[in-house]
N, C-alpha and C positions, 0 to 999 in steps of 0.2 A: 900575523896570520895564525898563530898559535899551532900546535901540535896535528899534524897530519895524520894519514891513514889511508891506506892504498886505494878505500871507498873514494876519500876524499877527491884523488885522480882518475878517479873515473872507470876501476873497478870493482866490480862487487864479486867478491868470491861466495860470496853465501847465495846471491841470485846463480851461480853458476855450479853452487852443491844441489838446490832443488833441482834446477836445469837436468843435472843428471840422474837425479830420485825422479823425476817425470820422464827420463827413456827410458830405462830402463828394461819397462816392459816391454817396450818394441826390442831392444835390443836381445833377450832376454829369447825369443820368439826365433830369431835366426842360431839359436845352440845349435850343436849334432854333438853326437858323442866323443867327435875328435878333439871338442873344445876343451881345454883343458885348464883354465882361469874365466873368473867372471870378471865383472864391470869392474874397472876402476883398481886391479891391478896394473903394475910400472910397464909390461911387457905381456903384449896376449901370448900364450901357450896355443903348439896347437899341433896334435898328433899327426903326422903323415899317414896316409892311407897307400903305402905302398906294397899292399899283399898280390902280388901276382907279377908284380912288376922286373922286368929286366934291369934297365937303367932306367931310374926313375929322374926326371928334370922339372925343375920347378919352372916356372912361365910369371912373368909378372907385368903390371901393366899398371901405369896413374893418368891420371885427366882431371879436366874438372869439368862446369859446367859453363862456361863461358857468359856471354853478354844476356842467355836467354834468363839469368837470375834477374836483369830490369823486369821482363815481367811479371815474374813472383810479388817483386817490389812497386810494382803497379798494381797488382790485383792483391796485395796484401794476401798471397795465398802459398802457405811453404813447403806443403806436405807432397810435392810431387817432385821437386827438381831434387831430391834427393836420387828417384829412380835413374834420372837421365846420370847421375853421375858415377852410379854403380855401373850403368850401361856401358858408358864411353868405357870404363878401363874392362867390363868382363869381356864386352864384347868381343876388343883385340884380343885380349886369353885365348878364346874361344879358336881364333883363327888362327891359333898354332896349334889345334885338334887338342887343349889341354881341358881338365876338368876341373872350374874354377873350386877354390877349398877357401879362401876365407878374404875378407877385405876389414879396412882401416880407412875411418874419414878422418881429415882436417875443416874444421868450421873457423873462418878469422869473421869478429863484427866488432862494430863501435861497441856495442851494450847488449850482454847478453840479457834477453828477455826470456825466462823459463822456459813460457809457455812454444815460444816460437823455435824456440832451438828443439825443443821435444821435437813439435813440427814437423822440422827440416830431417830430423833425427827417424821420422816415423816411417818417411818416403824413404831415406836410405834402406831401414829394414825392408819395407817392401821390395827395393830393387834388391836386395840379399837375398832376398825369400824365392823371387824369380830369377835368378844367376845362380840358384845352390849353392850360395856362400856363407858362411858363418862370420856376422860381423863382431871381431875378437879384438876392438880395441878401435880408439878415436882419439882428438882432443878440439877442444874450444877453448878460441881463447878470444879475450877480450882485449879490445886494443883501440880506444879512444883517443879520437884526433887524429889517428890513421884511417880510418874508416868512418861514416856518418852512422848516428846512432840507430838509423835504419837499414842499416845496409851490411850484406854480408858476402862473405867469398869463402868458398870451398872447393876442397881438390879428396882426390879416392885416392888408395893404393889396392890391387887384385893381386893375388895369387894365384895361381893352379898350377896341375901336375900333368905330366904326360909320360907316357915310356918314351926314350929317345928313339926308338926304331918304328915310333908312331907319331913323329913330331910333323907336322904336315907346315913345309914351306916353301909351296910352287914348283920346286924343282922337277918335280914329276909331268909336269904341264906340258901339254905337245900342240899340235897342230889337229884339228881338230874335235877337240873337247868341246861337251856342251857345258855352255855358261846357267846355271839353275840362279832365277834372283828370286830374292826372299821380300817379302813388301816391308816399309818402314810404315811408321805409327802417323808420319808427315815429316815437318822439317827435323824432328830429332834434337840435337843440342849444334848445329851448324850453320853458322849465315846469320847469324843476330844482330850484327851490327849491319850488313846492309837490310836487313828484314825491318827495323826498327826506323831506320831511314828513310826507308819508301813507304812504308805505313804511318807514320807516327810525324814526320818530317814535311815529308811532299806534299803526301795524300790528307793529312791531317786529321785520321784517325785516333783513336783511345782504345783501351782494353775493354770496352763496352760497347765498342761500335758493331749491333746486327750486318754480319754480312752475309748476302741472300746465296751468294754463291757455296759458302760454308756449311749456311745453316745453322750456324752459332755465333756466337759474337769472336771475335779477333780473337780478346784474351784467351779463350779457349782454346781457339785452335791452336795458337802459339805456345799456351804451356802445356800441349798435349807432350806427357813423358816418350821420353826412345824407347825403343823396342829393345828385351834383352830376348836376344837368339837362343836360347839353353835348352831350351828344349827344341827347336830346331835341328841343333847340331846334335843332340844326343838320340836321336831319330835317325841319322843319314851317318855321321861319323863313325860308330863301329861296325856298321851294317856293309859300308859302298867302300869303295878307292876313292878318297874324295883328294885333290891334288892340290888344291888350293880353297883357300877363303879370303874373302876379303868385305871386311867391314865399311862400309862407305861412310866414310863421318869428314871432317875439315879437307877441302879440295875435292870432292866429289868423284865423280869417273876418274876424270884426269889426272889427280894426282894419286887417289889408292888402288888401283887395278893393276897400274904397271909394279907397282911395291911387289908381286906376286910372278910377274911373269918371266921367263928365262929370256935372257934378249934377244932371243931370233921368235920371237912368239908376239903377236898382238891379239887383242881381240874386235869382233865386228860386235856390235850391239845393236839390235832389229827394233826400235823406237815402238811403240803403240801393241808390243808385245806383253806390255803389264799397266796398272792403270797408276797415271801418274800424279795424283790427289788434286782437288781443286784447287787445293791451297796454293801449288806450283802454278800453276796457271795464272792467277789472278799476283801473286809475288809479279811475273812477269807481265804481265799487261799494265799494273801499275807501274811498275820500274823504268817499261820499256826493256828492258835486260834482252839479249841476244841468248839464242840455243848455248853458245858454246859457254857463257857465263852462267847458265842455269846448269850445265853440267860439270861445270867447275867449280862451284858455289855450293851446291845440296844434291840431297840423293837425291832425288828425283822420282819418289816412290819407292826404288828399292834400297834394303837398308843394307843385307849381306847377299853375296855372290859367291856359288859354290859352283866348281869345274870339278867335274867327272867325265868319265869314259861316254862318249853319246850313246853305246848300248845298254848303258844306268841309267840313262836322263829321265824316261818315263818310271821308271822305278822308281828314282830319288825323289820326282815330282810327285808320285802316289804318295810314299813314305810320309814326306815333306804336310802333304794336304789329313792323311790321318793323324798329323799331331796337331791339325789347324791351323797350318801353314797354307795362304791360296800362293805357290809357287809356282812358277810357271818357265819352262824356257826362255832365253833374252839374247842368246847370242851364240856367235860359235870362238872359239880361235882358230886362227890364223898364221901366215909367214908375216912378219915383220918385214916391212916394205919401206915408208914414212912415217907412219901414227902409229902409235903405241895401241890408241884405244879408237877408235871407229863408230861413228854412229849414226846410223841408214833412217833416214825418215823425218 
């Protein structure tokens, strides 16, 4: 076999020196001045911005992107599921009132291709750019024969800061708060694996297939990135009593609304109070899926939900719509009876 070389099994370190001379400049693009190391240091630096602060608490949050990376890998297209993956971890940040300060990706593939890691790498900065994160550090690593030479998998880590006498974690929730929902983008990064099934499976669709009800073809709609809330919450958070948030990502209503509520508290949820994207619809009509599996499964149009006082709610809703937010009331709380979470219509 004669004398080896780590090329020879199936990595290339010098495809993975360019890989990172072509981010660079996206990465480059999410600096602030608390950044305190560049690319390609052992450990990002990174100033705290705690001037004014009491007790300052750091908040931290990781995820990944889940099964919706198949259709990247179907549409050969890689420059967005980055966003969805900064999303999923600021998002949570977000909903302990923190202000996100910096993130850290992990990229795993059979073969890193330059070009396509930039890519994956460009979407991240983007979701940086809109979460006000500074992205201060990564790694990619190459890993053949664990992974197909097409195929990759990646996960985030978020940071942010809060004062602890502003940490917001439902406890404040009462009975009667109005429920404010924020719209998602569509399915977000949630439900891919039955999404893929009933489209791709059943129905015997493709990422090309026009669908009238969309207005776009499949692929589209489905790598359409999450929404990152940051400027929502930095709109309504230091302005209102906000008592809770809650990011609606994997288990939908039912499983993240109660994650916020004190246990004599549920809430009612008023159905056809916000519009619930086509995309839901037609998921369900092909599926056949039952209401309580659509609301178990995906947001359902909305992506975060913020409880305040009901004599905020119009206020929060203005606030909320001058940052370009169409928000709109969705519900009330309630006494905790049976069901945690409730849904009329």
């Amino acid at each position: 076999m004669g004398k080896l070389t780590y090329k020879d099994a199936g990595v290339d370190t010098k495809e993975g020196e360019r890989a990172v001379s072509l981010m660079k400049e996206h990465v480059k693009k999410t600096f602030n001045d608390n950044v305190l190391t560049g690319l390609g240091s052992f450990g990002g630096l990174f100033r705290l911005p705690v001037e004014g602060m009491k007790e300052p608490v750091l908040v931290s949050g990781t995820d990944g992107v889940g099964t919706k990376l198949q259709i990247a890998f179907m549409m050969d297209r890689h420059n967005t599921v980055g966003i969805d993956c900064v999303a999923m971890c600021v998002n949570d940040v977000l909903c302990q009132g923190a202000t996100p300060l910096f993130f850290l990706d992990y990229i795993a593939t059979g073969k890193v291709t330059a070009e396509k890691i930039a890519d994956i790498v460009s979407g991240i900065a983007e979701g940086c750019a809109q979460g006000r994160s500074a992205l201060i550090g990564g790694e990619t690593a190459e890993m053949p024969g664990f992974y197909g030479e097409d195929e990759y998998d990646m996960a985030g880590f978020s940071v942010g800061i809060v004062d602890k006498e502003k940490i917001i974690t439902g406890d404040a929730i009462g009975e009667g708060n109005a429920i404010i929902g924020i719209p998602s983008s569509g399915i977000h990064s949630n439900g891919y694996s039955l999404v893929r099934k009933i489209f791709f499976e059943k129905m015997g669709y493709t990422v090309d297939t026009e669908i009238e009800e969309l207005g776009e073809t499949l692929g589209d709609a489905l790598l359409r990135p999450t929404r990152i809330y940051a400027n929502a919450c930095d709109a309504v958070v230091p302005n209102f009593d906000v008592k809770g948030i809650v990011h609606i990502t994997g288990g939908g209503f039912f499983e993240n609304i109660p994650r916020v509520l004190p246990e004599d508290i549920a809430v009612s949820i008023d159905r056809g109070t916000w519009n619930e994207l086509p995309i839901f619809g037609l998921i369900q009509k092909c599926g056949e899926i039952e209401d309580m599996e659509m609301f178990s499964t995906f947001n359902m149009g909305i992506g975060m939900m913020m409880f305040v006082d009901e004599k905020d709610a119009d206020a929060v809703v203005s606030a909320l719509k001058d940052a370009g937010e169409e928000a709109s009331v969705i519900g009330r709380t309630v006494r905790f009876e049976k069901e945690k979470v409730i849904i009329n219509g």
